[in-house]
C-alpha positions as CSV (number, residue, x, y, z in Angstrom):
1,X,0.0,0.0,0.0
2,X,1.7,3.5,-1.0
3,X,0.8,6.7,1.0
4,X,1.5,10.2,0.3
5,X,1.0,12.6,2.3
6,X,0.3,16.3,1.0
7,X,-0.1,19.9,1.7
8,X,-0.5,22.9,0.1
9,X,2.1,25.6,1.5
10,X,1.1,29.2,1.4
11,X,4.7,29.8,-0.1
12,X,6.9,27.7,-1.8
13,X,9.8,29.1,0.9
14,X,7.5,27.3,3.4
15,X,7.5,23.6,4.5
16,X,4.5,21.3,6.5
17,X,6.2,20.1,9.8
18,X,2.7,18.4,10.0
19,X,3.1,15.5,7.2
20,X,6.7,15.3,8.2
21,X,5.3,14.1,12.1
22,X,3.0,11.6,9.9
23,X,5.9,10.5,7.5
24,X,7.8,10.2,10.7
25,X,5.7,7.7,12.8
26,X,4.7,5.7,10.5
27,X,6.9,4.9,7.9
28,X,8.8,1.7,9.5
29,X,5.6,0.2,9.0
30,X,4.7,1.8,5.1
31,X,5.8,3.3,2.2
32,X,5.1,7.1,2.7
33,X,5.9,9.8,0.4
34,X,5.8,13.3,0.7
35,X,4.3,16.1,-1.6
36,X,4.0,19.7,-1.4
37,X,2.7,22.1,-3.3
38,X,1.5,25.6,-2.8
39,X,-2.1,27.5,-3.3
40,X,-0.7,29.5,-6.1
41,X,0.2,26.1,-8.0
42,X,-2.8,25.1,-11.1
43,X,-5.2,22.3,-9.5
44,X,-4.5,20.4,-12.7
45,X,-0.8,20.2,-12.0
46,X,-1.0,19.2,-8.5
47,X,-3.6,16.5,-9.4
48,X,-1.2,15.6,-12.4
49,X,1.7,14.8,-10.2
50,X,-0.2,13.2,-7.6
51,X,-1.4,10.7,-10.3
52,X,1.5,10.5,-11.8
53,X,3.3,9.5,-8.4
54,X,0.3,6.9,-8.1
55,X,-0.9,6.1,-4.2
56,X,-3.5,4.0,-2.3
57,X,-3.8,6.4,-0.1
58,X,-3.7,10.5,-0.1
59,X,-3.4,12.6,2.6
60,X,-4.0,16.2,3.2
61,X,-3.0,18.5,6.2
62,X,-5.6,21.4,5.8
63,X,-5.6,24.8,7.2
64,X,-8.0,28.1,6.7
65,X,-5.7,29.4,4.0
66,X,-5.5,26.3,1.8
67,X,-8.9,24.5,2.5
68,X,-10.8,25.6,-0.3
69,X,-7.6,24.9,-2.5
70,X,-7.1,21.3,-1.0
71,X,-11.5,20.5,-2.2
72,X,-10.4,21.6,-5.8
73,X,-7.5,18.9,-6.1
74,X,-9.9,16.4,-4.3
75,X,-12.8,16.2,-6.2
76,X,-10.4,16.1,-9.5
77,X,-8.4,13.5,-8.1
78,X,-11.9,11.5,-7.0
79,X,-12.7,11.7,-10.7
80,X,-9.6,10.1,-12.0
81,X,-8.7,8.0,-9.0
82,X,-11.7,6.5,-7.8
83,X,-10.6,4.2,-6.1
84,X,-7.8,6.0,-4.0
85,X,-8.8,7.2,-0.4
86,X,-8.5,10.4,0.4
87,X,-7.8,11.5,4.7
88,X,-7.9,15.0,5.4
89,X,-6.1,16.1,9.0
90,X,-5.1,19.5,10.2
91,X,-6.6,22.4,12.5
92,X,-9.1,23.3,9.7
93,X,-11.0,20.1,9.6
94,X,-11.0,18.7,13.4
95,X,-13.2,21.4,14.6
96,X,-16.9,20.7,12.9
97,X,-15.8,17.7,12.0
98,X,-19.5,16.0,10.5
99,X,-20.0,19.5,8.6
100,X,-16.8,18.6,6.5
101,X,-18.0,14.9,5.9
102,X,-21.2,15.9,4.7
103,X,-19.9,19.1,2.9
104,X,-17.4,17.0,1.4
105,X,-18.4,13.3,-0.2
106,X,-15.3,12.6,-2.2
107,X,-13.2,12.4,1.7
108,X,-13.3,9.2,3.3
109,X,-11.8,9.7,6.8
110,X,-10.7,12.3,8.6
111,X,-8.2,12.3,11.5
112,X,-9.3,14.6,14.3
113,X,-6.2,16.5,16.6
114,X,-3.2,15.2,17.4
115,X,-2.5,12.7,14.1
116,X,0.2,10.7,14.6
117,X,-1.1,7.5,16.5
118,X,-4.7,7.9,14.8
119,X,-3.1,8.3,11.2
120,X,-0.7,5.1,11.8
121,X,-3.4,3.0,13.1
122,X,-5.9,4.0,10.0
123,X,-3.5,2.7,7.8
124,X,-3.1,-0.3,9.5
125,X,-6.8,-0.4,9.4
126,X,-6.8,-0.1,5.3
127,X,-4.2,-2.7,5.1
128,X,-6.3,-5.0,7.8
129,X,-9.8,-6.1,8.9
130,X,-11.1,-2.3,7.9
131,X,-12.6,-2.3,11.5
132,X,-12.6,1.6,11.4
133,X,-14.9,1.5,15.2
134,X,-11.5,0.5,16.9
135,X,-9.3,3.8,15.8
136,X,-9.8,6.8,18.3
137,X,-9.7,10.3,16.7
138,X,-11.0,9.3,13.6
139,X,-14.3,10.0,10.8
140,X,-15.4,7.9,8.4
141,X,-18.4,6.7,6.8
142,X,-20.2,3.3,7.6
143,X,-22.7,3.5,4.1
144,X,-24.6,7.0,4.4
145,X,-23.6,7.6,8.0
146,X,-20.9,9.6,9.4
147,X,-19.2,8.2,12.6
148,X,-16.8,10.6,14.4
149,X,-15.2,8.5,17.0
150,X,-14.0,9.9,20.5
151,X,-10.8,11.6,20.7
152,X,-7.4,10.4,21.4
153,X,-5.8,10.6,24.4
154,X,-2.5,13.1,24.1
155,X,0.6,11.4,22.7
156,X,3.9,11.2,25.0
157,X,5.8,13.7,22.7
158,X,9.2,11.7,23.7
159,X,8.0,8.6,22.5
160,X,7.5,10.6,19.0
161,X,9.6,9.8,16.4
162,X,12.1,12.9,15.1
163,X,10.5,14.5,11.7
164,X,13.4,16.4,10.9
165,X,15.8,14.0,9.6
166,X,14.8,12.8,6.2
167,X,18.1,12.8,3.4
168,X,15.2,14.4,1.0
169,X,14.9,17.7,2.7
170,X,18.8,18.4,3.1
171,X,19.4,19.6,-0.1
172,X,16.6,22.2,0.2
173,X,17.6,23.4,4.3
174,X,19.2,26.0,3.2
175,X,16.6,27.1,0.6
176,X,13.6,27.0,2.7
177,X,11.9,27.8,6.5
178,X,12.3,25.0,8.9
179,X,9.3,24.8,11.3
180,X,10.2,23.0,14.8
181,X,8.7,22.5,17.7
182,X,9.9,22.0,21.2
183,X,6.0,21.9,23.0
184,X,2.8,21.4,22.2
185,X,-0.4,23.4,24.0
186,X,-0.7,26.9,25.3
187,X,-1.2,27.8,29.0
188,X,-3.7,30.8,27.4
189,X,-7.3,31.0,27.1
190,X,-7.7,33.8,24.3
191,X,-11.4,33.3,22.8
192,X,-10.2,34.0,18.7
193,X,-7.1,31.2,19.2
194,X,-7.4,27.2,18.9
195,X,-4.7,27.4,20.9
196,X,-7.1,27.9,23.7
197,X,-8.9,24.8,23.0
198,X,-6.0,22.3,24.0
199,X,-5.3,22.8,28.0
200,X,-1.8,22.5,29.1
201,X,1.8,22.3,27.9
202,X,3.9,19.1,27.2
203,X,7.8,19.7,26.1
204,X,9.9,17.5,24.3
205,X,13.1,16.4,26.3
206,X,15.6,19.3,25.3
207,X,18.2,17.3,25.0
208,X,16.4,15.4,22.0
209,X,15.7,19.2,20.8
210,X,18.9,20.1,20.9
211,X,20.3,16.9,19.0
212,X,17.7,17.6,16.2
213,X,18.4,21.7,15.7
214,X,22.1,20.6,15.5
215,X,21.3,18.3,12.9
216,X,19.6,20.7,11.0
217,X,22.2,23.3,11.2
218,X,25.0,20.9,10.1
219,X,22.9,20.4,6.7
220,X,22.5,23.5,5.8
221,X,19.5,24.5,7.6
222,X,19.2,29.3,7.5
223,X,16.0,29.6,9.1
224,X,14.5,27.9,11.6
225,X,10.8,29.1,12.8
226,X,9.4,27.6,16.3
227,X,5.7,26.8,16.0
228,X,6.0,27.2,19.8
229,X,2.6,29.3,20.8
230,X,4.9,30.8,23.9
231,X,8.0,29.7,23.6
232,X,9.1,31.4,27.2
233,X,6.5,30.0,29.5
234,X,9.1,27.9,31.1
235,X,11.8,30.2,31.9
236,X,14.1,27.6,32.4
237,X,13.9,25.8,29.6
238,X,13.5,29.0,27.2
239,X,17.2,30.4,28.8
240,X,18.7,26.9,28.2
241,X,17.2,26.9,24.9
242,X,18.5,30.7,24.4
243,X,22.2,29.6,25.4
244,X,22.8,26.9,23.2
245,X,21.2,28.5,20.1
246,X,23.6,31.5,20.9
247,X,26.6,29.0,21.5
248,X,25.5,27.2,18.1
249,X,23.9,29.2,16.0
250,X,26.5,29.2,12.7
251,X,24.4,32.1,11.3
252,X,21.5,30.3,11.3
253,X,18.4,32.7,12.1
254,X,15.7,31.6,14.8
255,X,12.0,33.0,15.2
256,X,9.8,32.4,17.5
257,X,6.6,33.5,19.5
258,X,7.1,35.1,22.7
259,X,4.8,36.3,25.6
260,X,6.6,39.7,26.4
261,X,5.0,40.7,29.3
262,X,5.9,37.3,31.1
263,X,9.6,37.6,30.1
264,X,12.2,37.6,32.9
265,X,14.5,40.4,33.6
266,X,17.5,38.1,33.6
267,X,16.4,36.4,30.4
268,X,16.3,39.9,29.0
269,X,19.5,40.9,30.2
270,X,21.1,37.9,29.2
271,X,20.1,38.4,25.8
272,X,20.7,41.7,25.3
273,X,24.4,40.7,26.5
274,X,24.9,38.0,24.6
275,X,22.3,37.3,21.6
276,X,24.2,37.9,18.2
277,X,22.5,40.5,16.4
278,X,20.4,39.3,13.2
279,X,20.2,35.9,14.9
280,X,16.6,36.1,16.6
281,X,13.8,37.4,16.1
282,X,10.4,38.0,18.7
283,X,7.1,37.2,16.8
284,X,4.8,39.4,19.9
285,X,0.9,38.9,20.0
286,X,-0.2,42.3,21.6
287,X,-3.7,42.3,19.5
288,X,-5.2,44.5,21.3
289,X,-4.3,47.3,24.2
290,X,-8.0,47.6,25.1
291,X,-8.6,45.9,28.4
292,X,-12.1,45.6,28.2
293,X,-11.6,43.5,25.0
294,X,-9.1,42.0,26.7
295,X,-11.0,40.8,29.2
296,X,-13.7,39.8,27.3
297,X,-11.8,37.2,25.2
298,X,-9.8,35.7,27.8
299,X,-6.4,37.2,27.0
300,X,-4.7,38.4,30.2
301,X,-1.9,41.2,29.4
302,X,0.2,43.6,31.2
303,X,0.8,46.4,28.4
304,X,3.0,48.0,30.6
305,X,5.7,44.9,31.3
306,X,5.0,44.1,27.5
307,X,6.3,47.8,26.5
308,X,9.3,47.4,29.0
309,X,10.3,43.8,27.3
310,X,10.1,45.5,23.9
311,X,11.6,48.5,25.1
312,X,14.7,46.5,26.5
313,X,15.1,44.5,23.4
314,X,14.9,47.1,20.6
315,X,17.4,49.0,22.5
316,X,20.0,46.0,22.9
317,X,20.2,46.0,19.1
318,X,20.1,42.6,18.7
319,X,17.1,41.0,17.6
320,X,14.3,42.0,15.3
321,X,10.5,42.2,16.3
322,X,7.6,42.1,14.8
323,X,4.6,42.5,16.8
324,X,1.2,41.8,15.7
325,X,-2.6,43.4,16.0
326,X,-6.0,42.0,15.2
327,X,-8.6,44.3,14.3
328,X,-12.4,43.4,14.5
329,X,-12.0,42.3,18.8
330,X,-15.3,42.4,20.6
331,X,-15.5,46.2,22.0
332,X,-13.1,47.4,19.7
333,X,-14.2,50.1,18.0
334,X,-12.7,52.0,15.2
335,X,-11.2,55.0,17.9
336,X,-10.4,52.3,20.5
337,X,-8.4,50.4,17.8
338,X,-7.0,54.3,16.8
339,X,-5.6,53.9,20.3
340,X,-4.3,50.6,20.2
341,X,-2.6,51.3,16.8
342,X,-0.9,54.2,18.1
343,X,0.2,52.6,21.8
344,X,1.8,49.4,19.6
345,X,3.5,51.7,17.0
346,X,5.2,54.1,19.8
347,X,7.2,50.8,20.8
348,X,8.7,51.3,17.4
349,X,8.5,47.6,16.2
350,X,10.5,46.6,12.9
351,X,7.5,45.1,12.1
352,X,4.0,46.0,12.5
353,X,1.2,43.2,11.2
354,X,-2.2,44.5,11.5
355,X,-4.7,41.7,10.6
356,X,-8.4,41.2,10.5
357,X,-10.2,38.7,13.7
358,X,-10.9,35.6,11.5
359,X,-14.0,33.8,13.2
360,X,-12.4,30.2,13.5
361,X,-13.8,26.6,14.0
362,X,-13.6,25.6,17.1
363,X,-12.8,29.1,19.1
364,X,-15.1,30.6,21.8
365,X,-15.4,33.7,20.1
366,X,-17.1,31.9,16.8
367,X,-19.4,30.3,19.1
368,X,-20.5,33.5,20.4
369,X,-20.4,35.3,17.7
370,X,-24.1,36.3,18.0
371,X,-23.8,38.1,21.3
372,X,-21.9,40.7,19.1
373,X,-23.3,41.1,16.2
374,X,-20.8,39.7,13.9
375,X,-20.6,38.9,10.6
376,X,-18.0,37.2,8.7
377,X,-17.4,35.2,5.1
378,X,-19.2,31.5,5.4
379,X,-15.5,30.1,3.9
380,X,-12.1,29.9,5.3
381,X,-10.3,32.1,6.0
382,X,-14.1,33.6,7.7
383,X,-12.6,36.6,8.4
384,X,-15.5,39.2,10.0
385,X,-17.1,41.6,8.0
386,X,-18.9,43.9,11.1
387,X,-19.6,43.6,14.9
388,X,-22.1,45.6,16.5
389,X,-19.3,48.4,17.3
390,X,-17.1,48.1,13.9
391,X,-18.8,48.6,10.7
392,X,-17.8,47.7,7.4
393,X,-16.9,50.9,6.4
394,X,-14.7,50.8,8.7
395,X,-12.8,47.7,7.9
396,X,-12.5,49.1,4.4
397,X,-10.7,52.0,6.0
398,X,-9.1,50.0,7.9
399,X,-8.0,47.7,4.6
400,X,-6.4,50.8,3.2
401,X,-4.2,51.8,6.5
402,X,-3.1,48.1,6.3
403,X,-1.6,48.6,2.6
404,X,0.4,51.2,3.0
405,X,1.4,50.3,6.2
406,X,3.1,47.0,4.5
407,X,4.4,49.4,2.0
408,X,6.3,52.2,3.5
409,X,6.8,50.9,7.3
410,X,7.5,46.9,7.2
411,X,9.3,47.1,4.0
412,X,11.8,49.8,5.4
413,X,11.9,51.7,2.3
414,X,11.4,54.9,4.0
415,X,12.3,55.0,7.5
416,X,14.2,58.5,7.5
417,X,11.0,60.2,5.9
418,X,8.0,58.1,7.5
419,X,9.2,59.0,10.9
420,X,10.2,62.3,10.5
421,X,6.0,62.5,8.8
422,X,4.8,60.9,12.0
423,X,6.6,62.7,14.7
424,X,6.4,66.4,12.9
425,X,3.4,66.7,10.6
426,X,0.7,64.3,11.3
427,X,-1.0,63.6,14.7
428,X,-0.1,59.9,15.2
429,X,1.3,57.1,12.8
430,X,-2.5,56.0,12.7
431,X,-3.5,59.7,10.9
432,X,-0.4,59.3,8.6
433,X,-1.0,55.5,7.1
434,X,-4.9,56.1,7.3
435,X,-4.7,59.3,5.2
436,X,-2.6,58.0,2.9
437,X,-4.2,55.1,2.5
438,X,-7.3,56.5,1.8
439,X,-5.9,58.8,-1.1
440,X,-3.8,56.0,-2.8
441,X,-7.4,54.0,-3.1
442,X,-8.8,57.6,-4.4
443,X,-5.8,57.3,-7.1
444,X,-6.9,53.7,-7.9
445,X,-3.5,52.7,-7.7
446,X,-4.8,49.4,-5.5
447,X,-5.2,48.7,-9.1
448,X,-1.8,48.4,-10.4
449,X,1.8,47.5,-9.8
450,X,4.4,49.5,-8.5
451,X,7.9,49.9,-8.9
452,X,10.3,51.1,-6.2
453,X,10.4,54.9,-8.4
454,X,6.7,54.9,-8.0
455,X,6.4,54.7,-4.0
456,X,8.7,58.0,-3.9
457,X,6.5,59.7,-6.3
458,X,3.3,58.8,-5.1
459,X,3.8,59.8,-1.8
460,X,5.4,63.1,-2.9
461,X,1.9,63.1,-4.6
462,X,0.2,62.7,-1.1
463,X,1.7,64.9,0.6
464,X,1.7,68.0,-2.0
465,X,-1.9,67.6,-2.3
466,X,-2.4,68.1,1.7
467,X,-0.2,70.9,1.3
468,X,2.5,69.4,4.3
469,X,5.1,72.2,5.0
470,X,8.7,72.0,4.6
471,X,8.7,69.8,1.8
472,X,12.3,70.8,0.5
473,X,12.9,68.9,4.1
474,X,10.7,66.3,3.0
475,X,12.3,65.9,-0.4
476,X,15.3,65.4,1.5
477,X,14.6,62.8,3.9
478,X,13.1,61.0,0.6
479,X,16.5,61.2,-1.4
480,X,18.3,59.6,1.5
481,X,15.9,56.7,1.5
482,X,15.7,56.4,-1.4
483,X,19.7,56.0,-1.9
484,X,19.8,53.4,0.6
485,X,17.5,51.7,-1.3
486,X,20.0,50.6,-3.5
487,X,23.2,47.7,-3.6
488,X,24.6,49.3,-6.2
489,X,24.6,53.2,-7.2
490,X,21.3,53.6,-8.3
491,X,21.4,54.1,-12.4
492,X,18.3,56.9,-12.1
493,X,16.4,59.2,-9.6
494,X,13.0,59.9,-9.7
495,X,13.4,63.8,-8.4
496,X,13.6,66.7,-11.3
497,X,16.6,68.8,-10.3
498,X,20.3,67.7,-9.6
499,X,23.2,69.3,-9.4
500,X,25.4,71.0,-11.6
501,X,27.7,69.2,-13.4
502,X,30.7,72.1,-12.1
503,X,28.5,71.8,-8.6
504,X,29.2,68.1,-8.6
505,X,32.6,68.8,-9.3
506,X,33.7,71.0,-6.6
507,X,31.8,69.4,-4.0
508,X,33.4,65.8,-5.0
509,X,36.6,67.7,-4.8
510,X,36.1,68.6,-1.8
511,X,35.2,65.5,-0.4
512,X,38.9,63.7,-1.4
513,X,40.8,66.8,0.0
514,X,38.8,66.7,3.2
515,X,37.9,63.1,3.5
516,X,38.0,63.4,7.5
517,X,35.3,66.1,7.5
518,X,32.6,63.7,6.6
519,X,30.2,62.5,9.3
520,X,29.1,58.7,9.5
521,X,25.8,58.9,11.3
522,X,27.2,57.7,14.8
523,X,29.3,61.0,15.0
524,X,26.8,62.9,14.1
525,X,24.7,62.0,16.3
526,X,26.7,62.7,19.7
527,X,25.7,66.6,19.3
528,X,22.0,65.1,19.9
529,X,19.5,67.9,21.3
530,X,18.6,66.3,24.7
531,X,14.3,66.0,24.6
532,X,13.7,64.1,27.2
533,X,13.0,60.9,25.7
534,X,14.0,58.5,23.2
535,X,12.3,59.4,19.9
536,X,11.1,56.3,17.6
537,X,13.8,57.4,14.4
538,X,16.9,56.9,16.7
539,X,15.6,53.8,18.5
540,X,14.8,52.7,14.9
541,X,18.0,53.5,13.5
542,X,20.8,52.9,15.8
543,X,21.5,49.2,15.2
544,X,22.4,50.4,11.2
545,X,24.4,53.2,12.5
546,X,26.6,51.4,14.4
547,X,28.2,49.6,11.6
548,X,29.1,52.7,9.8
549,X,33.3,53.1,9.8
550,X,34.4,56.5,8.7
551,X,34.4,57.6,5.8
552,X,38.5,58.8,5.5
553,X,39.4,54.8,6.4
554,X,38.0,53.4,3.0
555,X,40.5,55.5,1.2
556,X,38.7,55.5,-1.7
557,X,40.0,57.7,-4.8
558,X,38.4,59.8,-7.2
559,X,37.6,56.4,-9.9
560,X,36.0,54.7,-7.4
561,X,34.1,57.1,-6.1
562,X,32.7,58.1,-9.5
563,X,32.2,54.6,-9.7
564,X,30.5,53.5,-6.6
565,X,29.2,57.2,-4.9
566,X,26.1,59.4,-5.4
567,X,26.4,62.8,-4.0
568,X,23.7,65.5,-3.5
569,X,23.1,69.0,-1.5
570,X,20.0,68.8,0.8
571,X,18.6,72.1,1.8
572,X,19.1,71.8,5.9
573,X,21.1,70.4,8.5
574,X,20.6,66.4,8.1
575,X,22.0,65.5,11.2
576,X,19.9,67.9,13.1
577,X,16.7,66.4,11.8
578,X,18.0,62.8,12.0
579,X,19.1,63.6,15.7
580,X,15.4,65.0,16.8
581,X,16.0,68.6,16.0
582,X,13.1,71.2,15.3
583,X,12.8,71.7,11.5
584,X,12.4,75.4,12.8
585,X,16.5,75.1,13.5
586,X,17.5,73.1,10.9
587,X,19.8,75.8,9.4
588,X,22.3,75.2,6.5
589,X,22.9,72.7,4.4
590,X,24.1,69.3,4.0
591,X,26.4,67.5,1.5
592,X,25.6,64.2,1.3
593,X,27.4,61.1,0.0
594,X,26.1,57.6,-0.3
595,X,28.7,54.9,-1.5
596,X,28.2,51.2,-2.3
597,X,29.8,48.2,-2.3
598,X,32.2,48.8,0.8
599,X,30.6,46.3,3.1
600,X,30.5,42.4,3.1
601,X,26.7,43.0,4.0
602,X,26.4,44.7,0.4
603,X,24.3,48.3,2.5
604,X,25.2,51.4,1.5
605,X,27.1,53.7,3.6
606,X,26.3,57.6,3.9
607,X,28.3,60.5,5.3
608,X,27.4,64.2,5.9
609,X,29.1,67.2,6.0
610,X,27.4,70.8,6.7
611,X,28.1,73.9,3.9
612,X,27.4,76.7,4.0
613,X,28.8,79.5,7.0
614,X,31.5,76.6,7.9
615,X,32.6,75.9,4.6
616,X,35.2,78.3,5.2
617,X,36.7,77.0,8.0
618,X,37.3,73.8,5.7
């Protein structure tokens, strides 16, 4: 009896731990193959291949972003392959378990939860007496009735047999995510989360963790994501796991979910001590900073211990964060969510992930979904439409923020000039990504591609139809960005005037007789204007600054810097505004050079060096 076991990956980058725990478990006892796909991929070449590879027995681990996907490929493979049996397991189909039997005739079984036991003793089943009664965790169909059968008891995770160490994923380690797990459950009880659902925490031995993360980085493995729901729960166990990755690491990257407002001041010390930078990064769940919606769904929080855990790490340097927000929470209205928008942003998070409550199977919020009013699409991914105190309108507003805030915060294309936008002419990061979202639908440009060029122009667009002041200043925090945009001198601009040819002469004379009054960044930020707090650009910018050497130890000459600089005249004193200044004193000007290719890490360097009064003292 062949078996493959399938999925369909959101990304081809991405990998299914899920058929991997099947594959594991069960194949001393059968042949078990393994076949991914993705959702982008035709439903006649996935069906092709899978009949191509020819099976007894297909598997499918669904989830509520490739469910409706996953039905296509069935009920073509049904029609070609009648006799094959098709098993459907994953988080989407466990929960309403008889609607998808009935919804879905061409599936024969499905395994409920935790698979690997249930899975393996179907087969055996199939291969056997067919006595279908005697496996726990399962669906199937007995003529025109549907049996669901009571659920398993919880596997001992250390009797589970290690997924990660088949020869047929090393040669694509180093070419695609690793998911890994070192526990399964979540101590938490939020209402929109199946992680609710499933009480308590079991670990796998860490030593067995260990062996298997070395494994992986020995063949090749880059990134490594832990499907962890709260990876420090057990303090212990998260610092032990925190040393060795540190101590082993090889440049391997490591994500993983973290509760900040439970993390330990010594964990946190200890990190920002010792973590290499690059090498971690905090996924954060803050969803929501409303505590009566916080207390409604279950989801204890300290907002204030959170902000000092983020706080802490962002200033260490060291490891990236991207914190996350769900719109569409019971009580959350479109003002309250204003708020929470706002409090999350301040924290200055490299990334910012705003996404819409989706009413899953199975959670306590679906269930109750009445008592608010919601409404939400009758197919995965069932995200909500309106509640009783968030409108539809408003989630289309809401839609638009989301867009650009992807475009021009997550993406880092224009940290100089968004913050500078946020902290001097708009009244909070939510005003600035809501405005502007709302006039790049009013453009229709939703509508069409965009090429780096275009996301200078169209927010030049933006902000000369609002009529923002300063805009020379503006113009000038854009031409920064938009150099460091670039591995190699860009070839155009997407600005009108430049300078002179002579101008671009004398200036790039000056530079190579006065190499050693140039600026990196970190020098010219000592003269810092004291405010009284630590402004989100700075906090957002120091890790990059600190890797900038001066500019009179590359040595470079006149050829390669017409081969490898760009060099322009902004109309005020850059460092003053990078440093927190008042536009109001930002007198002068400022030569600035950008040059490439002088790092292993392939970023562009820039200096600065004020004209104008002081020129003659140079």
């Amino acid at each position: 009896m062949k078996v493959i076991l399938s999925t369909l990956n959101a990304k081809y980058i991405h990998t299914s731990l899920a058929i991997r725990c099947l594959k594991a478990y069960s194949e001393k006892d059968f042949d078990i193959e393994l076949a991914e796909y993705t959702i982008k991929d035709p439903v006649m070449n996935i069906v092709s291949d899978l009949f191509q590879r020819g099976a007894d027995v297909i598997g499918f681990s669904c989830y509520i972003w490739n469910i409706e996907e996953t039905i296509k490929v069935i009920d073509v493979l049904k029609k070609i392959m009648p006799e094959v049996k098709i098993v459907l397991g994953g988080p989407e189909v466990s929960y309403d378990t008889e609607h998808w039997m009935k919804r879905l005739a061409n599936v024969d079984f499905i395994v409920v939860g935790e698979g690997e036991e249930t899975f393996h003793q179907l087969l055996q089943e199939l291969e056997g007496d067919r006595k279908f009664h005697f496996v726990y965790g399962l669906a199937y169909r007995k003529g025109e009735e549907v049996i669901i059968m009571p659920g398993r008891p919880k596997a001992d995770l250390n009797e589970l047999p290690s997924p990660y160490r088949f020869a047929e994923d090393i040669p694509e380690l180093g070419k695609r995510v690793v998911y890994f797990e070192t526990s399964r459950g979540c101590p938490f009880s939020c209402q929109f989360c199946l992680s609710s659902i499933e009480v308590g925490v079991r670990y796998y031995d860490i030593e067995r963790t260990k062996s298997d993360i070395l494994y992986l980085i020995d063949n090749g493995a880059k990134l490594i994501k832990f499907v962890d729901r709260t990876f420090n729960i057990k303090r212990d166990y998260a610092l032990e796991m925190f040393k060795f990755l540190i101590e082993n690491h090889r440049g391997c990257v490591f994500q993983f979910e973290i509760t900040a407002d439970i993390m330990r001041p010594e964990v946190l010390d200890y990190l920002a001590e010792n973590a290499p930078p690059g090498v971690f990064r905090f996924e954060i769940g803050v969803q929501s900073t409303n505590d009566p919606t916080n207390e409604l769904v279950k989801r204890r929080q300290n907002f204030t211990k959170l902000s000092r855990t983020v706080t802490k790490v962002k200033q260490s340097g060291k490891i990236d964060q991207h914190l996350d927000l769900i719109a569409g929470l019971p009580l959350e209205d479109y003002n309250t969510f204003r708020k929470t928008f706002n409090d999350v942003f301040a924290l200055g998070p490299e990334e910012l992930q705003l996404g819409f409550l989706k009413m899953l199977r199975g959670t306590g919020l679906r269930l109750d979904a009445d008592k608010y009013n919601y409404t939400y699409m009758d197919v995965a991914p069932y995200e909500m439409l309106s509640n009783d105190v968030l409108s539809f309108a408003d989630i289309v507003r809401l839609k638009r923020l989301e867009d650009v805030l992807e475009k021009y915060w997550n993406s880092h294309r224009m940290d100089h000039t968004v913050n500078y936008l946020i902290e001097r002419e708009f009244s909070s990061a939510f005003d600035f990504f809501q405005e502007f979202g709302d006039y790049w639908e009013g453009q229709g440009w939703q509508k069409i591609g965009h090429q780096l060029e275009d996301l200078f122009t169209r927010l030049q667009s933006f902000l000369e139809s609002r009529g923002t002041k300063r805009m020379d200043m503006v113009l000038g925090l854009m031409k920064l960005d938009y150099f460091l945009n670039h591995k190699y001198k860009p070839r155009k601009i997407w600005w009108e005037h430049t300078l002179e040819k002579d101008d671009w002469s004398s200036y790039m004379k000056m530079v190579l007789q006065h190499p050693d009054a140039l600026l990196s960044p970190a020098v010219a930020d000592v003269g810092k204007e004291s405010t009284g707090e630590t402004d989100v650009a700075s906090q957002q910018l120091q890790p990059y600054r600190e890797m900038i050497p001066a500019f009179a130890s590359l040595k470079l000459g006149e050829k390669e810097l017409q081969k490898h600089a760009v060099l322009d005249v902004l109309p005020f004193s850059l460092d003053h505004i990078l440093s927190g200044g008042s536009p109001l004193t930002a007198e002068g000007r400022t030569l600035l050079l950008v040059v490439y290719q002088q790092n292993g890490q392939q970023k562009p360097l820039y200096y600065t060096m004020p004209i104008g009064k002081n020129i003659a003292a140079i």
